[in-house]
N, C-alpha and C positions, 0 to 999 in steps of 0.2 A: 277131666271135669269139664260141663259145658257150663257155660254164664248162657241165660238166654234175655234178650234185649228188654230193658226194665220198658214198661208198660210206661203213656205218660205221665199218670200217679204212682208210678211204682205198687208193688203186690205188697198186701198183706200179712200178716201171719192167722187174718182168717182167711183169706184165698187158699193157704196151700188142708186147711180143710179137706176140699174139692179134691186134692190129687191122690191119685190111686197108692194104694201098699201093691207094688211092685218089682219092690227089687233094688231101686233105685234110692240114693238119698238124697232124698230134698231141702236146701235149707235157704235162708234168705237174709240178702246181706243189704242193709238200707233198699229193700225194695226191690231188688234185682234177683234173681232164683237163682241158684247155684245146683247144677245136677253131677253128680257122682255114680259111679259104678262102684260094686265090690271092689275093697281093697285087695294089692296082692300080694304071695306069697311073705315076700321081706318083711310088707308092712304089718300084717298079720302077727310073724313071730316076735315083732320087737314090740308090738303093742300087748299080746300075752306077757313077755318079758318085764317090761315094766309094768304092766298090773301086778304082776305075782313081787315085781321089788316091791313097790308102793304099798301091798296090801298087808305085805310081812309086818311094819312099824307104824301102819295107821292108827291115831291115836282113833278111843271109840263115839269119839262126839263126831266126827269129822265121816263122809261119806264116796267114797272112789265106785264111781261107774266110768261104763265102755258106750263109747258112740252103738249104735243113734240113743240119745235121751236129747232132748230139746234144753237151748238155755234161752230163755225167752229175754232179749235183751230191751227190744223196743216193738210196737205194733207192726212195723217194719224188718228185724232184723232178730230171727230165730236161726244158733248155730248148734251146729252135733261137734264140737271137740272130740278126738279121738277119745280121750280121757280127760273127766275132770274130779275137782274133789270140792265137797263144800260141806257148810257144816249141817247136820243131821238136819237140822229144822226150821232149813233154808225151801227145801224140796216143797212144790206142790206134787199132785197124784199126776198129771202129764208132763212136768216141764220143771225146769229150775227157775223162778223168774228172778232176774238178775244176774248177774255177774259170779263166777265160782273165784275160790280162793287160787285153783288151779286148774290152767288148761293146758293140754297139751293136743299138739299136733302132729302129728308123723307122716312126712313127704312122700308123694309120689310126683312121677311124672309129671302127672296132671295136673296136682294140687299145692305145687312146690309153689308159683308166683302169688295165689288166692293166700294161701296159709302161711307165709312170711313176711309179707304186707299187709292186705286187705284184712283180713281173720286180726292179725297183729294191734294192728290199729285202732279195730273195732273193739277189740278186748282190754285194749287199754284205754281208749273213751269211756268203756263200760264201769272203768277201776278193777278190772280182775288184777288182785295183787301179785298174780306170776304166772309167767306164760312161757312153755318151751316148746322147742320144733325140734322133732326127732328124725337124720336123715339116717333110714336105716342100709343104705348103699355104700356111705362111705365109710363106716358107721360114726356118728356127731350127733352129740346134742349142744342145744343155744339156750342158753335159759335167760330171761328176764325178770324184774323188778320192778314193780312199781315204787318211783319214788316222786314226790310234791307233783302227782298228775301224769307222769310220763313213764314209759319204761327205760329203765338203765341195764345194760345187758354184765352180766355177774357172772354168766361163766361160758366158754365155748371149747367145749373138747372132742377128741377124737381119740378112734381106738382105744387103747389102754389106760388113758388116763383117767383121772375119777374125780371127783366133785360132791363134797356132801351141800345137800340143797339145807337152807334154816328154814327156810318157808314154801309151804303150809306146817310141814313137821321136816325134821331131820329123816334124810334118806341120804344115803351115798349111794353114784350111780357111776357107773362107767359104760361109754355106748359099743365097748366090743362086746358086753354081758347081755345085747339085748338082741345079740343077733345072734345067728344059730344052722 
């Protein structure tokens, strides 16, 4: 991932208008652009993996999409979560505006220090009520809660262990099932 040096008003999310369908993901964090490459292979299978968990027991009000869809947080800070879920008629026609019920992120290289911090932060200022990072290398997930404004972190496991999430809906997940 490249961070490119925020402008001295920092960019909007009608700037990134302007920028080309490329290839590339663009998304913008309080002002600052954040550029990504195609994800790869690992993060691929683990993000099919948990769509196909997630999508088994979604209830039908509730909505699971895959990066790029925009969550338009502030005029400043538009992010593509690998996956989020929010409820049906939360969605406008371009963009989620506001915060999802769930976000997830799934680690690369690149994106491991932006999406455990920065992303983190940001989605819990927004109030996204849960927020997990999937490292699909070692294989781990970390999931979080929103609780009185802050997130409290509610589960961290590895390999074979497993974890039924309560929120957005009930799912059991184990991070050795998401890699392949």
């Amino acid at each position: 991932m490249t961070t490119m040096p925020r402008a001295s008003d920092g960019l909007t999310v009608a700037d990134l208008d302007g920028f080309p369908d490329d290839g590339w993901r663009y998304e913008l964090l309080d002002g600052t652009l954040l550029v990504s490459a195609a994800p790869s292979f690992a993060h691929q299978r683990a993000q099919i993996a948990l769509v196909l968990l997630l999508a088994d027991s979604i209830p039908p009000d509730l909505v699971l999409l895959v990066a790029p869809f925009d969550v338009l947080l502030d005029g400043t800070t538009l992010l593509q979560p690998d996956l989020l879920v929010a409820p049906r008629g939360q969605f406008a026609e371009k963009n989620l505006p506001g915060a999802p019920l769930l976000a997830v992120e799934i680690l690369s290289p690149s994106t491991r220090l932006i999406d455990r911090n920065l992303k983190k932060a940001r989605f819990e200022e927004a109030g996204c009520p849960s927020f997990w990072v999937v490292d699909p290398n070692e294989p781990r997930l970390t999931a979080w809660e929103l609780v009185d404004g802050a997130y409290v972190e509610v589960a961290d496991l590895a390999g074979d262990e497993s974890w039924t999430a309560s929120a957005p809906y009930a799912v059991t997940i184990s991070p050795s099932r998401l890699v392949g």
